[in-house]
C-alpha positions in Angstrom: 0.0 0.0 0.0 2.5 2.7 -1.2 0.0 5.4 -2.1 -2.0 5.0 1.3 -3.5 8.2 2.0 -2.1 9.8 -1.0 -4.3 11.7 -3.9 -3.0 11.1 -7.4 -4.5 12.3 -10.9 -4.1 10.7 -13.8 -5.1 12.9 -17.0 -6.0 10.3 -19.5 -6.9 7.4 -17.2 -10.5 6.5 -18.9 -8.5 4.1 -21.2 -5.0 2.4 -21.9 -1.9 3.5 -20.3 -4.0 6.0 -17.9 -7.0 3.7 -16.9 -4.1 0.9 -15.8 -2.3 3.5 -13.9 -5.3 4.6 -12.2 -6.3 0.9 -11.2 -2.9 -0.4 -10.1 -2.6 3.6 -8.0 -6.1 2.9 -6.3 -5.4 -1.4 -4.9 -2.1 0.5 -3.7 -4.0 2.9 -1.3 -4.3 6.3 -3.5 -7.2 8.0 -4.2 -7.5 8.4 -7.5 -8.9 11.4 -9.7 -9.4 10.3 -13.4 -9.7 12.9 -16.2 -10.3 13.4 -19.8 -12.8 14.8 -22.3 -15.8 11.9 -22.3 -18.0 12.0 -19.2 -18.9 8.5 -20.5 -15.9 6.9 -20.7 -15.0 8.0 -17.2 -18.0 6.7 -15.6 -17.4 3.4 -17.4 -13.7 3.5 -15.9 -14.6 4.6 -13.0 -17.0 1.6 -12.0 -13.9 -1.0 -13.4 -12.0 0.6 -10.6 -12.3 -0.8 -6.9 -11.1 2.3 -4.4 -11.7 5.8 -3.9 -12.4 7.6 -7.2 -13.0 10.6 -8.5 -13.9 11.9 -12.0 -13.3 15.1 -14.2 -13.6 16.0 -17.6 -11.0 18.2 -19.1 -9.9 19.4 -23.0 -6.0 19.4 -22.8 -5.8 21.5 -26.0 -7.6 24.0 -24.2 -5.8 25.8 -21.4 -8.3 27.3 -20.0 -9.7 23.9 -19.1 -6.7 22.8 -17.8 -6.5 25.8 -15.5 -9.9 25.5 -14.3 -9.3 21.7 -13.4 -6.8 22.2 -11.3 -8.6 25.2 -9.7 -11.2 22.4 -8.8 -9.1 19.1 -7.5 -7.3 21.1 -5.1 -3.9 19.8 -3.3 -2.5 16.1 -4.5 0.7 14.4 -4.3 1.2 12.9 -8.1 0.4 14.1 -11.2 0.4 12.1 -14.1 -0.5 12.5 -18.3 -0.6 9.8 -20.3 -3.7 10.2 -22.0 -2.6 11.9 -25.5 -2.7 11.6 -28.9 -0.3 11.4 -31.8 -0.5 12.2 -35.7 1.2 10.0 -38.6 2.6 10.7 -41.9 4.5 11.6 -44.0 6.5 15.0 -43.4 6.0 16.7 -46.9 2.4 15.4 -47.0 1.5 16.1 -43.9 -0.4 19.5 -43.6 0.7 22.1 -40.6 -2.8 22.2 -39.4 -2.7 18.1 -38.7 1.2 18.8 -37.1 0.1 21.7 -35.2 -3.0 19.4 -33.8 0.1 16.7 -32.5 1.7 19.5 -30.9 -1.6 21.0 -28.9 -2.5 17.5 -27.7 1.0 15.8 -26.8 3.0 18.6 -26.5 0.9 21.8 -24.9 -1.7 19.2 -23.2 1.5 18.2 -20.8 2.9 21.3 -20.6 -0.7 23.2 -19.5 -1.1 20.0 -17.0 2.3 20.7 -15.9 1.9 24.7 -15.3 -1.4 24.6 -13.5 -0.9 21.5 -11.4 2.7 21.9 -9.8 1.4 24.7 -7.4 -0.9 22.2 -5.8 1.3 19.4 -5.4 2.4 18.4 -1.7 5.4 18.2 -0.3 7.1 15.3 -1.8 5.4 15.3 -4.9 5.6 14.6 -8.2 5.2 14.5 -12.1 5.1 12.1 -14.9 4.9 12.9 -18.4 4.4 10.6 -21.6 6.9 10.9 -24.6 7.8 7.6 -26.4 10.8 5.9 -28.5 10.9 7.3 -31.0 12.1 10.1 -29.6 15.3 8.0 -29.7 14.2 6.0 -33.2 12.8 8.6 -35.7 11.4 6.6 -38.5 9.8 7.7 -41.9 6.2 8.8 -41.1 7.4 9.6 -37.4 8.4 13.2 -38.0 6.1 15.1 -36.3 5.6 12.8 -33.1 9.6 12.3 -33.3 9.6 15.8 -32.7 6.8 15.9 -30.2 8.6 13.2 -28.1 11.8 14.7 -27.8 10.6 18.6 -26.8 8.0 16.5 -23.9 11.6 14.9 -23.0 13.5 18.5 -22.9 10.6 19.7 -20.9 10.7 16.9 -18.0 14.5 17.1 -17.6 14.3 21.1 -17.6 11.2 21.3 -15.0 13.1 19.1 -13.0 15.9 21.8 -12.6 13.0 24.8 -12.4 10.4 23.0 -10.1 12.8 21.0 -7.8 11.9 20.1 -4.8 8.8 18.7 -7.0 10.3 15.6 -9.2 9.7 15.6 -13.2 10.4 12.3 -15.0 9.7 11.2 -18.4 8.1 7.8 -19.7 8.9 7.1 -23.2 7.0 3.3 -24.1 7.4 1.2 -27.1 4.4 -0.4 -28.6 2.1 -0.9 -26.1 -1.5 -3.0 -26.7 -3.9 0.0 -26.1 -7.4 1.0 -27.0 -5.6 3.4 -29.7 -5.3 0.5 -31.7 -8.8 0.0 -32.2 -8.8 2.0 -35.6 -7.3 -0.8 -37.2 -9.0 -3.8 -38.7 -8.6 -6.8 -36.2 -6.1 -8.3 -39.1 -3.9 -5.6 -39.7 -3.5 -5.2 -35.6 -2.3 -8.9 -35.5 0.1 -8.6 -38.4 1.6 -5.2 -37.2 1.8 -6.2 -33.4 3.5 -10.1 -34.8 6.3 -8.1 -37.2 6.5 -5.7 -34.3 7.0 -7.9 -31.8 9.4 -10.4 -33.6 11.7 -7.1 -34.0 12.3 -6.7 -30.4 14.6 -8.6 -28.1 11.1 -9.1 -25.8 9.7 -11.1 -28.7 6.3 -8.8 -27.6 4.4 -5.9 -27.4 4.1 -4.2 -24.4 1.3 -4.3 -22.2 -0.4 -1.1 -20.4 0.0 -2.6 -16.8 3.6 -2.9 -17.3 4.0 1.5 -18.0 1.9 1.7 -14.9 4.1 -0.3 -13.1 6.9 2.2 -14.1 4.9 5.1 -13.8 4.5 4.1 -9.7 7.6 3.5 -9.6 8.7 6.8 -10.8 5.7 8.2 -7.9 7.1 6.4 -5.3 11.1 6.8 -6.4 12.2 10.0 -4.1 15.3 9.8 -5.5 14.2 9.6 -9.2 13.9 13.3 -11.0 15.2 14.1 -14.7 14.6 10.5 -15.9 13.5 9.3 -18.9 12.6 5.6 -18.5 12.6 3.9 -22.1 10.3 0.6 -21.5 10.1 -0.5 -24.9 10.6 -4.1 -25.1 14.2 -3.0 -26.4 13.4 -1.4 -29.1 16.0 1.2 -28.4 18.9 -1.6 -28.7 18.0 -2.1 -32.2 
């Protein structure tokens, strides 16, 4: 029971990576406040979730909503964001509108949370944000979110420096079996997620339990501030 009497908020936890985060936080002793956009899905979370939970609806693109959900929540110990989205394709295709969309969502969405939620975290408190690998392995397609993933790195390490005592890390995941993936046809996931996975030294894709795991241990880590944890299967050893 790490989190016992502790109040953590997960922005994205009504699916994936968030919605594991907020479950493994709560059977640890947190209470747990859940965010995003859909009323719905947050119910639907919420009721999957056995402990002391809270819900909120915020737009990350807006800031204004970001500032008026903090204004709400009041004080908390952990703050964490990895409910965002991405955009694919290919860099001269690509239109700056779509790009500039990535950037509000990934990039702003993280940095808004961050602003507005530091001055009500406790004593001892902390912050994860969400980049991913290919920060580290840019491929063709991956321009924009290459990009996206290695400014959302920059920040961490720097608000570590500017918000110290509060601790800033970075989680950067490989290929992780989320509800994102749900866009695809139930053939194509297979075939992407077997070559994928045959590519790593894992020999799998990840699973969202397993970034929640890292993302607690970041929480409860006093020591750990300016990381970026790469859990990726290996994919950065190729």
């Amino acid at each position: 029971m790490r989190f016992q009497g502790q109040r953590i908020v997960v922005i994205g936890g009504s699916s994936g990576i968030g919605f594991a985060t907020a479950k493994a936080a709560a059977a640890e002793g947190a209470s747990v406040v859940i965010a995003s956009r859909s009323e719905e899905r947050l119910q639907k979370a919420k009721a999957l979730i056995e402990g002391n939970v809270e819900v909120l609806t915020v737009n990350v693109v807006d800031e204004g909503s970001v500032k008026a959900f903090f204004g709400k929540i009041g004080e908390f110990d952990h703050l964490t964001t990895p409910g965002n989205e991405a955009a694919m394709g290919r860099f001269l295709e690509m239109d700056t509108k779509t790009a500039r969309a990535a950037f509000d969502s990934k990039f702003w969405g993280q940095y808004y949370a961050a602003k507005y939620g530091a001055p009500r975290l406790r004593s001892g408190g902390s912050i994860t944000l969400f980049a991913g690998i290919w920060s580290q392995r840019p491929v063709p397609g991956g321009t924009v979110i290459t990009a996206i993933n290695s400014a959302i790195e920059g920040l961490g390490r720097a608000l570590a420096m500017e918000l110290a005592p509060i601790r800033v890390n970075t989680v950067s995941p490989g290929i992780v079996d989320t509800p994102i993936y749900s866009m695809m046809t139930p053939e194509a996931k297979v075939s992407m997620f077997k070559e994928a996975a045959a590519s790593l030294p894992a020999k799998r894709i990840g699973k969202p339990e397993e970034i929640a795991k890292t993302v607690l241990y970041l929480m409860s880590n006093g020591y750990a501030t300016g990381s970026t944890l790469y859990v990726d299967g290996g994919a950065t050893l190729r």
